[in-house]
C-alpha positions as CSV (number, residue, x, y, z in Angstrom):
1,X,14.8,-2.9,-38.3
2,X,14.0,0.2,-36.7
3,X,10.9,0.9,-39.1
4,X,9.8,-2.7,-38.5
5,X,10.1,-1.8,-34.4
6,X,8.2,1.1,-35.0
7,X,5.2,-0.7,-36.5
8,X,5.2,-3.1,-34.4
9,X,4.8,-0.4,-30.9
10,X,2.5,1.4,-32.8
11,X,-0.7,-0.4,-31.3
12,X,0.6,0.5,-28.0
13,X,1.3,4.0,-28.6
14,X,-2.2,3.9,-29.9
15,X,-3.5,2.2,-27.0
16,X,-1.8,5.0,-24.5
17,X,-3.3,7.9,-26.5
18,X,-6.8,6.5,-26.0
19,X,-5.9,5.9,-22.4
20,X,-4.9,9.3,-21.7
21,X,-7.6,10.9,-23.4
22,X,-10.2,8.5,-21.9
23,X,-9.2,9.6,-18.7
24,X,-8.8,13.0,-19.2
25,X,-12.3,13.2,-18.0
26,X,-14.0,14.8,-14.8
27,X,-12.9,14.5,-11.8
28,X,-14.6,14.6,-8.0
29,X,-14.5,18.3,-8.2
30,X,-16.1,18.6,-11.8
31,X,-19.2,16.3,-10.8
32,X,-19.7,17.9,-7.1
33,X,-19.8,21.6,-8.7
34,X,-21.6,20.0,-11.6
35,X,-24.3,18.7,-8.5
36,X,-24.1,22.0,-6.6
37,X,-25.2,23.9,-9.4
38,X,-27.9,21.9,-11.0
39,X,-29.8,21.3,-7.9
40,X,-29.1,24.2,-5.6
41,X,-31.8,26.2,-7.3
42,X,-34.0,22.9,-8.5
43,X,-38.1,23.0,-8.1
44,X,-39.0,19.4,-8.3
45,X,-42.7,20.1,-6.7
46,X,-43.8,20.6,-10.3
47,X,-44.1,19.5,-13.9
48,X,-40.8,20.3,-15.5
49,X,-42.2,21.4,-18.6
50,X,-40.5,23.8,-20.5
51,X,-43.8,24.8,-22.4
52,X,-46.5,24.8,-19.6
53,X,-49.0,25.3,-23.4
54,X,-48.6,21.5,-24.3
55,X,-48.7,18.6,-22.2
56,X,-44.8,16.7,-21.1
57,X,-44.3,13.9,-23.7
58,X,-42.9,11.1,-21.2
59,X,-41.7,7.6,-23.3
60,X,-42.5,4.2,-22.2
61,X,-40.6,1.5,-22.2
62,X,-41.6,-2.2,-20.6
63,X,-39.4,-5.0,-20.0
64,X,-41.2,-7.9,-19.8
65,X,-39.4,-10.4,-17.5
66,X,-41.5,-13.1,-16.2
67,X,-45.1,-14.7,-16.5
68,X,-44.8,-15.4,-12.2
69,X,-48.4,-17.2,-12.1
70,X,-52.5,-17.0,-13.9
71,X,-54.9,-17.6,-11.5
72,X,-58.2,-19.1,-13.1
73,X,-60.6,-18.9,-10.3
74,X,-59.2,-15.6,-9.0
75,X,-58.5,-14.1,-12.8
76,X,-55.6,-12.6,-11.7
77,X,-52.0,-12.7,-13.5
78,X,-48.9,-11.5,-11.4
79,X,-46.1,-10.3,-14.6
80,X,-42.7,-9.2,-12.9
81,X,-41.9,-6.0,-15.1
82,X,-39.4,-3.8,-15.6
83,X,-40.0,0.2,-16.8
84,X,-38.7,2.7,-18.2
85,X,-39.2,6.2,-18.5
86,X,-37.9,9.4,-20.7
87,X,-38.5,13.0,-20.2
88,X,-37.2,16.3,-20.9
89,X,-36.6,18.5,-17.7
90,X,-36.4,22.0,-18.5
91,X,-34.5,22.6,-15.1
92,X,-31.6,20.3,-15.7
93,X,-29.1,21.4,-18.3
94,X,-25.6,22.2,-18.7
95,X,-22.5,22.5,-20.8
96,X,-20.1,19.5,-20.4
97,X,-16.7,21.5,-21.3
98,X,-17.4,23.4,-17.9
99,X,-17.1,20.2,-16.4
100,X,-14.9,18.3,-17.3
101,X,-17.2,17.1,-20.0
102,X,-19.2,15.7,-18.0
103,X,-22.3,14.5,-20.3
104,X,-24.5,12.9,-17.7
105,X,-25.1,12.5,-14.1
106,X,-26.8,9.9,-11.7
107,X,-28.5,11.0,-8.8
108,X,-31.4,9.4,-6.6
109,X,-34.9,9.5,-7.8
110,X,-35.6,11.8,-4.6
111,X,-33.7,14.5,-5.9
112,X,-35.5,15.4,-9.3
113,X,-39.3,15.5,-10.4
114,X,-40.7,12.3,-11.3
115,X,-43.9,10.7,-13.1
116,X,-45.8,8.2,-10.3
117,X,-46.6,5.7,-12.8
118,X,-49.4,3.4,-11.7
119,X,-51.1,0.4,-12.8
120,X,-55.0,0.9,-13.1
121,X,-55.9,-2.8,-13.3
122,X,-53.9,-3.5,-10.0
123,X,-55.7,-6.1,-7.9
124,X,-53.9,-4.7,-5.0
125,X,-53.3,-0.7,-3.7
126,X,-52.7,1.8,-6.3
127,X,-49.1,2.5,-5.8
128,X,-46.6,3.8,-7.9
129,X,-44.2,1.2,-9.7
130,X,-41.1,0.4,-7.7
131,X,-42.2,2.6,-4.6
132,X,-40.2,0.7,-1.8
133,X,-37.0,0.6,-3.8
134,X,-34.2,3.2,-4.8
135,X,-34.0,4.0,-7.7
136,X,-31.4,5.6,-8.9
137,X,-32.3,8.2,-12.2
138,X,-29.7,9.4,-14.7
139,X,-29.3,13.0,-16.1
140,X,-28.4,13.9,-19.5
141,X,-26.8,17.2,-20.5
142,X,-29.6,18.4,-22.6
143,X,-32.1,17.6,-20.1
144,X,-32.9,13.9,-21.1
145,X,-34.0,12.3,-17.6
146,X,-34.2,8.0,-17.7
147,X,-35.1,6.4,-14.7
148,X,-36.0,2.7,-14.6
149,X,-38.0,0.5,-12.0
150,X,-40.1,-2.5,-11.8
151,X,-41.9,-4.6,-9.4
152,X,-43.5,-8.0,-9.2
153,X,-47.5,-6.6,-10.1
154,X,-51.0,-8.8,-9.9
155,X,-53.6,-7.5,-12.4
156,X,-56.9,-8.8,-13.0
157,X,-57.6,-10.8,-15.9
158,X,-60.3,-12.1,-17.6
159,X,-60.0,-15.9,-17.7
160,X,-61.8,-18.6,-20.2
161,X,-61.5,-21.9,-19.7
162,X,-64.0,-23.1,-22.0
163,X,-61.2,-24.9,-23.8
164,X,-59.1,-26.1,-21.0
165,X,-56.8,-27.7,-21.4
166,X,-55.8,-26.2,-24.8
167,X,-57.0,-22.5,-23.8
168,X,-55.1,-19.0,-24.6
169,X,-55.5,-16.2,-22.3
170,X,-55.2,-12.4,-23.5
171,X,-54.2,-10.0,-20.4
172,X,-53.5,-6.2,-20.3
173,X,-51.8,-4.1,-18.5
174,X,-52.7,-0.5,-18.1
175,X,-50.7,2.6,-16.8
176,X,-51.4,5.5,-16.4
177,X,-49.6,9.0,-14.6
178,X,-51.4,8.8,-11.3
179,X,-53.6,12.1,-10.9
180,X,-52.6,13.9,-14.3
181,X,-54.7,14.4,-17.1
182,X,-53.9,14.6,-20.7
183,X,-53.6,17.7,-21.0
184,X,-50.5,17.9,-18.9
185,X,-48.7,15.4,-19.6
186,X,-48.6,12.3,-22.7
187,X,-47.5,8.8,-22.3
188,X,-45.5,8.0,-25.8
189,X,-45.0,4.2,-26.0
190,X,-41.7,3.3,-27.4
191,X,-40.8,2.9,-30.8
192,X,-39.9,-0.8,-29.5
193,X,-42.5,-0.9,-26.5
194,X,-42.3,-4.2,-25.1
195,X,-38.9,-5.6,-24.6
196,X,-38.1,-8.9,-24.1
197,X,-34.4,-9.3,-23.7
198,X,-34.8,-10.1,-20.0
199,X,-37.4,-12.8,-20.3
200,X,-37.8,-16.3,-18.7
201,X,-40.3,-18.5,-20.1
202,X,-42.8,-20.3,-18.1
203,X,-43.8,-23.9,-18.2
204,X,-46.8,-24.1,-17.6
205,X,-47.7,-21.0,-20.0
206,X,-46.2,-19.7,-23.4
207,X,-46.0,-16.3,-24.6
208,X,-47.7,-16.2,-27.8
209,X,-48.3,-13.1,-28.8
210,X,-47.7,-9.1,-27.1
211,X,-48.3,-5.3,-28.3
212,X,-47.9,-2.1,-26.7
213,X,-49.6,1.4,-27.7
214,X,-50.8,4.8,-25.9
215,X,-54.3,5.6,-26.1
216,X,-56.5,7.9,-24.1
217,X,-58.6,6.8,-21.5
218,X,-61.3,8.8,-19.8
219,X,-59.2,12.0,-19.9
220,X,-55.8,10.4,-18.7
221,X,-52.9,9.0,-20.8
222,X,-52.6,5.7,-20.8
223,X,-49.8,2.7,-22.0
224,X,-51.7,-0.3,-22.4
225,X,-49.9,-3.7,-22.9
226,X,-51.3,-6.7,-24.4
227,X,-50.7,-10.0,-24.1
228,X,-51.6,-14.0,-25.1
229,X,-50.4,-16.9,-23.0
230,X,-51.2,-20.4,-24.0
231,X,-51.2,-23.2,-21.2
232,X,-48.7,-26.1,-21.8
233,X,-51.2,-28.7,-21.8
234,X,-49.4,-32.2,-21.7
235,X,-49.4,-32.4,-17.9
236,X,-53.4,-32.0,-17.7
237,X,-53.8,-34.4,-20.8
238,X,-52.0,-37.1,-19.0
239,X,-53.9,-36.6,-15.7
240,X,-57.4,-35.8,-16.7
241,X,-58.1,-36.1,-20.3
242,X,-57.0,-38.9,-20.7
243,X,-58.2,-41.1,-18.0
244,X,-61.6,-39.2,-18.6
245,X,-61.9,-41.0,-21.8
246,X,-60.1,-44.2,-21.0
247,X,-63.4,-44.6,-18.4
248,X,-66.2,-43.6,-21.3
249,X,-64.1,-46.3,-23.2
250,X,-64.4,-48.8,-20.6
251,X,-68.0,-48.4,-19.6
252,X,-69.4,-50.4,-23.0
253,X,-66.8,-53.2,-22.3
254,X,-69.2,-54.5,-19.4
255,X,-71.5,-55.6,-22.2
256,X,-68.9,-58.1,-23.7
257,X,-69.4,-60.8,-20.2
258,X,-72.1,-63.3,-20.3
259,X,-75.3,-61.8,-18.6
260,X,-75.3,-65.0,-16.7
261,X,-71.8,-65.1,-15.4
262,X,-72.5,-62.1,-13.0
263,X,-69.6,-60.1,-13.4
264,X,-71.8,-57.3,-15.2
265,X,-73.0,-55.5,-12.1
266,X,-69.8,-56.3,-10.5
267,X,-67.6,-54.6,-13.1
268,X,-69.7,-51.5,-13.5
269,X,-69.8,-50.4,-10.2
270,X,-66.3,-51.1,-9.5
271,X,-65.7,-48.5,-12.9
272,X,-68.6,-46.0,-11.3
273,X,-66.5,-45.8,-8.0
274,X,-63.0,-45.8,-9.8
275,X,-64.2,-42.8,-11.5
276,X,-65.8,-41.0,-8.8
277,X,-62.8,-41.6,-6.7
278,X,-61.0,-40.3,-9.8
279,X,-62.4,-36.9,-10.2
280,X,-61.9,-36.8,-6.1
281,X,-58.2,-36.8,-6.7
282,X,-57.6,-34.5,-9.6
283,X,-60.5,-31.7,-9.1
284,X,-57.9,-29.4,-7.6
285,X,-56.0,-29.8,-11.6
286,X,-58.8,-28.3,-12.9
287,X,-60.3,-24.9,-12.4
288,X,-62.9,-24.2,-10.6
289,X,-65.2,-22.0,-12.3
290,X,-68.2,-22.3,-14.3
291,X,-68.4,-18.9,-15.9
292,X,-67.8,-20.0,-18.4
293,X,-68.1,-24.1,-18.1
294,X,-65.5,-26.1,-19.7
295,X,-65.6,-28.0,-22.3
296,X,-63.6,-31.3,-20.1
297,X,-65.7,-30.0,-17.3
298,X,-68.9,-31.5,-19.4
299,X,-67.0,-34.4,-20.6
300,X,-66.6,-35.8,-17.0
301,X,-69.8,-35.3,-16.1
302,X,-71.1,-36.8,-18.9
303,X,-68.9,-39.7,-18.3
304,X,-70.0,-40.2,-14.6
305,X,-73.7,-40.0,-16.0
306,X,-73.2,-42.5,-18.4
307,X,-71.4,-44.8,-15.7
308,X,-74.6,-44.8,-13.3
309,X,-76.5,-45.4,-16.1
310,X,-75.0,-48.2,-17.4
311,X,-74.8,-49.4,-13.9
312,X,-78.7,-49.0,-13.7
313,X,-79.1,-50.6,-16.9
314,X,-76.8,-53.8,-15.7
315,X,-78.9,-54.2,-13.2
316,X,-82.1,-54.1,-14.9
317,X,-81.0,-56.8,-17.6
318,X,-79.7,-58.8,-14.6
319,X,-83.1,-59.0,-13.0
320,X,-85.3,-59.7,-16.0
321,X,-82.3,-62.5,-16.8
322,X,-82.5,-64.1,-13.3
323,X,-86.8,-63.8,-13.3
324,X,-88.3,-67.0,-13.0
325,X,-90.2,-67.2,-15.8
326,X,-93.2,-69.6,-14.2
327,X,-95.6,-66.8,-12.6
328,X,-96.4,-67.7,-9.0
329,X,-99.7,-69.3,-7.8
């Protein structure tokens, strides 16, 4: 009995131990001489590079959260993003059995030299990422700095429409260490670069396809991101495609009434004018750019083209129908 009571509190005992040793940790006093110390004698006005010989390798990570909005006309794509960075600091060590075992710290970004990440293709200023907001950075005992930011950021984008409404769009984003070259410090992409775990998909646009790699670009470091969208394009096909070729349909059908029952001319128009009214209503659906032209963009024109023609030709058949044949004296 006393064996079987004894198994049976062992799972508790075990559960105290791990207590107890869980919060045997550090204490107030452990991390506030732990702060003292690192930062009392802390240059963050320069590159903390323990080997000023080599350039500082600094990893880059980016969250992908949101596809906010693709402007056509403007070529612009706004991307809320999330990033984050990894360095060693050569001024930010120390040995966690001094205190309290203390294996990392986190402290405001203010307080420690850090990278002012930018993006290049930024329609708007060329501000660092996540500027207005506190971050807050987290120190390592080896040195290992990790701060993470993000922001809601417009970049330009080619756009082409040519296909609309079944068109894919290919965007990139490009960062780069604002005002340091190459030589002093490296932007390292991730071994998983572009993370989607944070992701909400968009309706009108899918993300098909997305890469992320370093590269140097006219002497500076550089993360580029790449990515393809795909417009969802049910909405448009019910709104403009296919009333655009339920009218080039129709137009023919005018042929089918007796030329001398006079609903020809009648008919025609009232399909010209239906149409016209038509492409009225639904031009702000469709982009507005001609560089290049779409391929629906043709299509309506074509169709409104064909409707004044066939109007023209109604008319023409009309006449030589109703002609008196008896030439006047």
């Amino acid at each position: 009995m006393d064996d079987c009571i004894s198994f049976r509190c062992m799972p508790r005992l075990i559960l105290t131990c791990l207590f107890f040793y869980i919060v045997n940790g550090q204490t107030y006093t452990d991390m506030n001489t732990l702060y003292t110390d690192i930062f009392t004698s802390l240059q963050k006005s320069f590159l903390p590079n323990a080997d000023f010989s080599t350039a500082l390798n600094v990893t880059l990570k980016l969250y992908l959260v949101a596809i906010v909005r693709f402007d056509e006309v403007d070529k612009t794509v706004d991307v809320s993003t999330g990033i984050q960075l990894t360095w060693a600091d050569a001024g930010l060590s120390w040995n966690p059995s001094s205190y309290g075992n203390a294996e990392f710290i986190i402290v405001r970004h203010t307080d420690v030299w850090t990278p002012k990440i930018v993006l290049v293709n930024s329609v708007e200023t060329y501000e660092s990422v996540g500027k207005n907001y506190d971050v807050l950075v987290t120190i390592y005992y080896n040195g290992t700095v990790v701060i993470a930011n993000g922001d809601v950021m417009s970049a330009t984008c080619t756009a082409n429409v040519y296909k609309f409404p079944f068109d894919s769009q290919t965007c990139d984003l490009n960062f780069v260490v604002w005002g340091i070259s190459a030589t002093n410090i490296n932007l390292i992409a991730d071994s998983n670069p572009v993370d989607l775990s944070f992701y909400r998909p968009n309706s009108d646009w899918s993300l098909e396809s997305y890469t992320g790699e370093s590269i140097i670009w006219n002497g500076y470091s550089n993360f580029k991101m790449t990515f393809t969208v795909k417009r969802a394009p049910l909405y448009y096909n019910i709104v403009v495609a296919c009333p655009t070729l339920f009218f080039s349909l129709l137009n023919p059908l005018v042929f089918l009434f007796p030329i001398d029952s006079g609903d020809r001319i009648g008919l025609s128009t009232t399909i010209l004018l239906s149409y016209a009214i038509f492409l009225t209503m639904v031009r702000l659906a469709v982009p507005a750019t001609s560089n290049p032209m779409m391929l629906l963009l043709v299509m309506m024109i074509v169709t409104i083209i064909y409707s004044g023609i066939i109007v023209a030709v109604t008319i023409f058949t009309s006449s030589l129908y109703h002609r008196d044949p008896k030439p006047k004296k």
